[in-house]
MILOZA-307565 format. One record per residue: residue number from 0; residue in three letters; x, y, z of N, C-alpha, C, O in turn. Coordinates in steps of 0.1 Angstrom, whole numbers, plus 5000, padded with zeros to 4 digits. Layout:
[NUM, ala, [X, Y, Z], [X, Y, Z], [X, Y, Z], [X, Y, Z]]
...
// end
This chain:
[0, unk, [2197, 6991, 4983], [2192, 6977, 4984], [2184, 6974, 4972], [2175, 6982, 4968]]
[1, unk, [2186, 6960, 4964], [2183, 6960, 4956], [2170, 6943, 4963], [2171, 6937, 4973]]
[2, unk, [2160, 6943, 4952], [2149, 6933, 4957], [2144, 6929, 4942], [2137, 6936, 4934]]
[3, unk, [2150, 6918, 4939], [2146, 6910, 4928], [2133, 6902, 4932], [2133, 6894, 4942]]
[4, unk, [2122, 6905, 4922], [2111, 6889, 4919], [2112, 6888, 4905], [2112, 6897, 4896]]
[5, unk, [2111, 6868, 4906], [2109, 6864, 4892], [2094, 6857, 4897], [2091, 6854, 4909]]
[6, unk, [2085, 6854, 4887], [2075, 6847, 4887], [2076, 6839, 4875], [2083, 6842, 4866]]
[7, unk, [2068, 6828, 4875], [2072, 6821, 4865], [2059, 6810, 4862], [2058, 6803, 4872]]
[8, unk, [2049, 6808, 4853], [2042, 6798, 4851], [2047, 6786, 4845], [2056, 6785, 4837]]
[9, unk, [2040, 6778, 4848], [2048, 6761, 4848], [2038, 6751, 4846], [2028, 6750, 4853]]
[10, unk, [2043, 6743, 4835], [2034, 6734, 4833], [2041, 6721, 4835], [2050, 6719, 4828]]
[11, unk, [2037, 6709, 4848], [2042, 6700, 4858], [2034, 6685, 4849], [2024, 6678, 4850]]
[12, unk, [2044, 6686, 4841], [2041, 6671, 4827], [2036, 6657, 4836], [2025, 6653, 4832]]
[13, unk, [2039, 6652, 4844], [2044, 6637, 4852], [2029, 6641, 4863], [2022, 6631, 4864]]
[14, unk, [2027, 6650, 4868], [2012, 6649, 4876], [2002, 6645, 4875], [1996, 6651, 4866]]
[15, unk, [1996, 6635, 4881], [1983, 6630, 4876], [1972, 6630, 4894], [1963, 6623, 4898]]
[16, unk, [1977, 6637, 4896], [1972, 6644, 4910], [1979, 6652, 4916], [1991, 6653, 4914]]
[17, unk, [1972, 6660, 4927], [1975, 6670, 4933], [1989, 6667, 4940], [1999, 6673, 4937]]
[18, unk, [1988, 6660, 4946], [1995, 6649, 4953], [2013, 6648, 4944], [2023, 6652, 4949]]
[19, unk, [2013, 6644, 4933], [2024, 6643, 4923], [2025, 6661, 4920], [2035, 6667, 4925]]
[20, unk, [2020, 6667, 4914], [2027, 6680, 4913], [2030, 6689, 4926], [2034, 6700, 4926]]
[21, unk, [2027, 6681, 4936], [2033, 6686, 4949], [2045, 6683, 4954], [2052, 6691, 4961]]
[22, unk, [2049, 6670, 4950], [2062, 6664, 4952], [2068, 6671, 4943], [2078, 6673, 4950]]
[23, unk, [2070, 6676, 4934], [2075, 6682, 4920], [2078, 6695, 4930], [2088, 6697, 4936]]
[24, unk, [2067, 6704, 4931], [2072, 6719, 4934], [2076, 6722, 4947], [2078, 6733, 4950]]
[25, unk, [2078, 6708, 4958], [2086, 6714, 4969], [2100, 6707, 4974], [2108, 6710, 4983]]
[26, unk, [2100, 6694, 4960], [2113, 6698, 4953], [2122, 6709, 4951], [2133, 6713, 4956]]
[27, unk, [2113, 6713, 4939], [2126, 6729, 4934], [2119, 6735, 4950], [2130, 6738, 4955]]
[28, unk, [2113, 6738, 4955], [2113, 6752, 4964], [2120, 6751, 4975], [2123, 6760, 4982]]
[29, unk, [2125, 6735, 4977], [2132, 6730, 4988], [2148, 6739, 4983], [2152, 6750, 4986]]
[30, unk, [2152, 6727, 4973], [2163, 6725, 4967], [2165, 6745, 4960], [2173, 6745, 4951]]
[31, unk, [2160, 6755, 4963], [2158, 6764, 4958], [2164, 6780, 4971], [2170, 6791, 4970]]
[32, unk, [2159, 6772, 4979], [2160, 6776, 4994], [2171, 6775, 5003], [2175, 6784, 5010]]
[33, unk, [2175, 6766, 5002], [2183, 6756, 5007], [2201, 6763, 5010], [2210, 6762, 5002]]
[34, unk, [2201, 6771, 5023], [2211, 6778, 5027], [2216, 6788, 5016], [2228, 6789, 5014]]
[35, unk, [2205, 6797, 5008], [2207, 6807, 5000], [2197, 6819, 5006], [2189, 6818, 5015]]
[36, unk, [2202, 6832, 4996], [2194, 6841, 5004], [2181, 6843, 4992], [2181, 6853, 4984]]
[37, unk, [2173, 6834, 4994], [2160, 6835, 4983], [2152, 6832, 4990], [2155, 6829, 5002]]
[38, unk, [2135, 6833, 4987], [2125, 6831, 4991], [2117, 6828, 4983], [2114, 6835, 4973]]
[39, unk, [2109, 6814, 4986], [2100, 6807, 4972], [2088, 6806, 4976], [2087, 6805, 4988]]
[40, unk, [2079, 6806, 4969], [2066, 6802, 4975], [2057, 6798, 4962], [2058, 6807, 4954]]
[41, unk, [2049, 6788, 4958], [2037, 6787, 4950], [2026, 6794, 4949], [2017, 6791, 4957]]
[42, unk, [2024, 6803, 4941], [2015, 6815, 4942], [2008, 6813, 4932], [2002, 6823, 4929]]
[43, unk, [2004, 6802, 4923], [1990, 6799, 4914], [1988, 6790, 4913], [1997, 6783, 4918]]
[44, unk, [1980, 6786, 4908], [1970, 6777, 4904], [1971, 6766, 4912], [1971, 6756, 4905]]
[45, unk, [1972, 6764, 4930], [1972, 6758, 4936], [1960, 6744, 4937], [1961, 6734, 4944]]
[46, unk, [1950, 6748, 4929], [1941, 6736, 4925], [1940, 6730, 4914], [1933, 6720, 4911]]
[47, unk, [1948, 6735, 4905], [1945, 6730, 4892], [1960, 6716, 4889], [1971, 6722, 4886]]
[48, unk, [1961, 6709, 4889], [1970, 6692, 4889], [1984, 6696, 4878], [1996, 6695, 4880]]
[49, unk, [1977, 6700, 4867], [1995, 6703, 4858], [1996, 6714, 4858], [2007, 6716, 4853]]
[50, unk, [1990, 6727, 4861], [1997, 6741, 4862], [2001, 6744, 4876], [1996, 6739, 4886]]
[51, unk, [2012, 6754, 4877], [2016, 6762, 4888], [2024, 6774, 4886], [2031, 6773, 4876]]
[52, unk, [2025, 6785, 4891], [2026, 6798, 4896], [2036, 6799, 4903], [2032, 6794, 4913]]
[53, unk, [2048, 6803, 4904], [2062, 6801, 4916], [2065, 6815, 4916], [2061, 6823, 4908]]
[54, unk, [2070, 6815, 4925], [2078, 6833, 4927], [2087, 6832, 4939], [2087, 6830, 4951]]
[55, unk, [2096, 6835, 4930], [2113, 6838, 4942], [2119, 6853, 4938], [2121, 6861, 4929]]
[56, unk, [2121, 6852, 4951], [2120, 6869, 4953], [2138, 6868, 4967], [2141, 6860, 4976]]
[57, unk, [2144, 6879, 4961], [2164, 6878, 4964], [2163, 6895, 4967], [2157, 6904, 4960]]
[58, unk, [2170, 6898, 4981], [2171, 6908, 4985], [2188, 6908, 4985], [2195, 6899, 4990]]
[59, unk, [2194, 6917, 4980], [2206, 6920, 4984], [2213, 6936, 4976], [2204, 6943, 4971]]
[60, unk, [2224, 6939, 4975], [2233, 6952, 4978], [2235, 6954, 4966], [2235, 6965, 4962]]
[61, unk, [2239, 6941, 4956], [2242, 6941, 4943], [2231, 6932, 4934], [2227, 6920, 4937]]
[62, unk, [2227, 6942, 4918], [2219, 6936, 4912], [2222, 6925, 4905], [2214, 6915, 4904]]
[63, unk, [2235, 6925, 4902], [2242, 6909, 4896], [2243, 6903, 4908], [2241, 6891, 4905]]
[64, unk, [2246, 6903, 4922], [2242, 6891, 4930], [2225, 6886, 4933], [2223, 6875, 4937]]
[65, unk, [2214, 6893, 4931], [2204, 6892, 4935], [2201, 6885, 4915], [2193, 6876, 4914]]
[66, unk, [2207, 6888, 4907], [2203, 6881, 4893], [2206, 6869, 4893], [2199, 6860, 4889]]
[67, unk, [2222, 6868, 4900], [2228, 6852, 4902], [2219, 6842, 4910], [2219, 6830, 4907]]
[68, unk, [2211, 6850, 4920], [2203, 6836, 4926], [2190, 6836, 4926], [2183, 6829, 4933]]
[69, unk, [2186, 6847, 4914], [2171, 6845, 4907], [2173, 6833, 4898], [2166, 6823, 4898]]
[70, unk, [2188, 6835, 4888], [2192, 6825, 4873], [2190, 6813, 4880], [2183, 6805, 4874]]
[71, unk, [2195, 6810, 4890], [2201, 6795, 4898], [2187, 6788, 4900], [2185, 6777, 4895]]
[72, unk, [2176, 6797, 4909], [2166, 6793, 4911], [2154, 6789, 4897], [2144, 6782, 4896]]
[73, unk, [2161, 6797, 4887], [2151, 6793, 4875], [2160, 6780, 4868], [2153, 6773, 4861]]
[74, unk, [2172, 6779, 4870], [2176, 6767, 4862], [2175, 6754, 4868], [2177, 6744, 4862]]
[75, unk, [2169, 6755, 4884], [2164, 6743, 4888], [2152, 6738, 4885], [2147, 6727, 4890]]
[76, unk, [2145, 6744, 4876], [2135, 6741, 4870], [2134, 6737, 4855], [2125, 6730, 4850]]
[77, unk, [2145, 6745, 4848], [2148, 6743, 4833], [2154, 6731, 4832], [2150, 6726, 4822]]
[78, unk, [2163, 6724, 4840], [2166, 6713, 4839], [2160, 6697, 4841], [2164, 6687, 4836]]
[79, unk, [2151, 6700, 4847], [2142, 6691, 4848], [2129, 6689, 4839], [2121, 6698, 4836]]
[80, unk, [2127, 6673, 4836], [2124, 6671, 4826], [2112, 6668, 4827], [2105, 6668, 4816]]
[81, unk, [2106, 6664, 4838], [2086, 6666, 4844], [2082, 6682, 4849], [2076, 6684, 4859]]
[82, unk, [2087, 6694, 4840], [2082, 6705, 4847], [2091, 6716, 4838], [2103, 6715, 4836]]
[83, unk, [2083, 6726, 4831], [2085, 6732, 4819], [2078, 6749, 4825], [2066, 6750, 4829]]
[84, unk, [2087, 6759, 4824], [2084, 6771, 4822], [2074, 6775, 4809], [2076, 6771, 4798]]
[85, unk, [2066, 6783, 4813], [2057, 6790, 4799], [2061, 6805, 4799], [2068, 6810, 4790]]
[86, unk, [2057, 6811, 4811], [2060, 6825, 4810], [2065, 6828, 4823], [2061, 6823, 4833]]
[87, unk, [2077, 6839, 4824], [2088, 6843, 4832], [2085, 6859, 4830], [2085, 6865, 4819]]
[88, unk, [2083, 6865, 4848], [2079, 6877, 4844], [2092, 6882, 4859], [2092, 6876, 4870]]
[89, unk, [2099, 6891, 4854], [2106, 6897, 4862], [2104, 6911, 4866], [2099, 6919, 4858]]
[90, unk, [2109, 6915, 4882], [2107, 6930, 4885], [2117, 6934, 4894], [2124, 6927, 4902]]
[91, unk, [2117, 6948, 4892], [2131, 6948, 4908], [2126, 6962, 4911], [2122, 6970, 4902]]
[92, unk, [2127, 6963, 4923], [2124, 6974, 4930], [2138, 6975, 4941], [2139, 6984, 4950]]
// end
């Protein structure tokens, strides 16, 4: 059994309250989640308005299936244009 985490810090451009970079990150964690076998959660800087902390984390049999829906989950964020990756720290156990 293989168990991928990506973490990733993120700087959420369009926020001008707590409030707006909240609509932003349960967006992707919605759209991230959503009838796949991942698990997302916001794990930093939950007070601070333009930074945030994400971590999705993929359990499965094969490492290229658990990489396929780490990639997926990080391109729902590269694509969008109010919310920019800084640093991407990956692990597998």
């Amino acid at each position: 059994m293989i168990v991928g985490l990506v973490q990733c810090e993120c700087i959420v451009y369009i926020a001008r309250s707590l409030k707006d970079k909240r609509a932003v990150i349960l967006s992707i964690l919605r759209k991230a989640t959503n009838g796949r076998n991942l698990a997302a959660s916001e794990t930093g800087h939950q007070d601070a308005w333009q930074r945030t902390a994400l971590a999705f984390v993929s359990v499965g049999t094969s490492k290229v299936h658990v990489e396929q829906e780490l990639a997926r989950a990080l391109s729902l964020i590269d694509v969008r244009a109010d919310i920019e990756r800084t640093e991407t720290f990956f692990e597998w156990f």
